[in-house]
N, C-alpha and C positions, 0 to 999 in steps of 0.2 A: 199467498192469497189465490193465485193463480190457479195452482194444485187443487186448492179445495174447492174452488167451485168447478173443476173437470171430475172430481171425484162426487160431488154431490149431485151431478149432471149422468153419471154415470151409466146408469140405465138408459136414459134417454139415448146416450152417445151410442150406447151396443144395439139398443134396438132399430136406429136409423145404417149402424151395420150389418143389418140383417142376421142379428145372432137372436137363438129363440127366446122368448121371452122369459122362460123357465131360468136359462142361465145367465141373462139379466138381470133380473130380479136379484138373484144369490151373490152375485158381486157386484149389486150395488147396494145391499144390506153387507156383506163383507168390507164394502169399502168406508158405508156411513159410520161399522163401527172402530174403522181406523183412523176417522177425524182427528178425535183428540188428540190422537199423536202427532200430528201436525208441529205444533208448536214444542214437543220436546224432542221434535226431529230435527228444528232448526237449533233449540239450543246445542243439542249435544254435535253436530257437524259444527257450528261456531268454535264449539271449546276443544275439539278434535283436533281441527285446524290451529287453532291459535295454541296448542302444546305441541304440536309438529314445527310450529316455527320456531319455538322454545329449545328444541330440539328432546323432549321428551315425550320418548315413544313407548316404553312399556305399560305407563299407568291406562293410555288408552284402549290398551290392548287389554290389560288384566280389565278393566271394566267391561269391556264389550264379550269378554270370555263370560265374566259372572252374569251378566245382561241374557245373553244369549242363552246361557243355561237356565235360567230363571223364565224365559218365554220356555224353552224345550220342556222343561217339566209342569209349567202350567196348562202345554196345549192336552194331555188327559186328563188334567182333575178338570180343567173346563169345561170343555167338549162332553165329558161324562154328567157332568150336571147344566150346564145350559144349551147343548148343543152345537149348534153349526156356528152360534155367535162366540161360542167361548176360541175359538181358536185367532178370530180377531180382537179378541178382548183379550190374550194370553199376547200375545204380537204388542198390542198396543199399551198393557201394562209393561211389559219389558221394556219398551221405548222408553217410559215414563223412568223408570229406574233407572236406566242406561244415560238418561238425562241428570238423574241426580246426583248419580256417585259423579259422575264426569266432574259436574260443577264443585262438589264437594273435595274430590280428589286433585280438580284442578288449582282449588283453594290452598289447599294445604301443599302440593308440589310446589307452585309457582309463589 
């Protein structure tokens, strides 16, 4: 909860740091469209955590591999059609998956 209200504050916080308001503005619209990852940020560190104590370390990894592939090849088809927001919407959908398989994958391992 914390996070996200420093993140919705965002702009305010850069501009009382004297940064211009041009590059304000742009990451606090980059940050508002990383909101919703929020919550699949904390699931997937939960189940990260609790299969490390498990002592099973590859599923996380292979998840976070396909995860991360999955934001890299989103940030040009998004960016080329929404522009400057697609690159936090390719970021924030990849979370979103990286949350899913986790739990899915933690289902089935554990």
């Amino acid at each position: 909860l914390t996070v996200a209200v420093v993140w919705y504050k965002t702009e305010a916080i850069l501009i009382a740091a004297r940064q211009p308001a041009h590059v304000a503005s742009l990451t606090a619209t980059f940050v508002m469209w990383r909101l919703p990852a929020l919550p699949f940020l904390v699931v997937k560190e939960d189940l990260k955590v609790f299969c490390q104590a498990q002592n099973v370390m590859v599923m996380p990894m292979a998840v976070s591999i396909a995860a991360n592939g999955t934001s890299i090849l989103g940030f040009p088809l998004l960016i080329a059609r929404l522009g400057f927001i697609g690159a936090p919407l390719s970021l924030t959908l990849g979370n979103a998956l990286q949350a899913v398989l986790m739990y899915l994958a933690a289902r089935r391992a554990l």
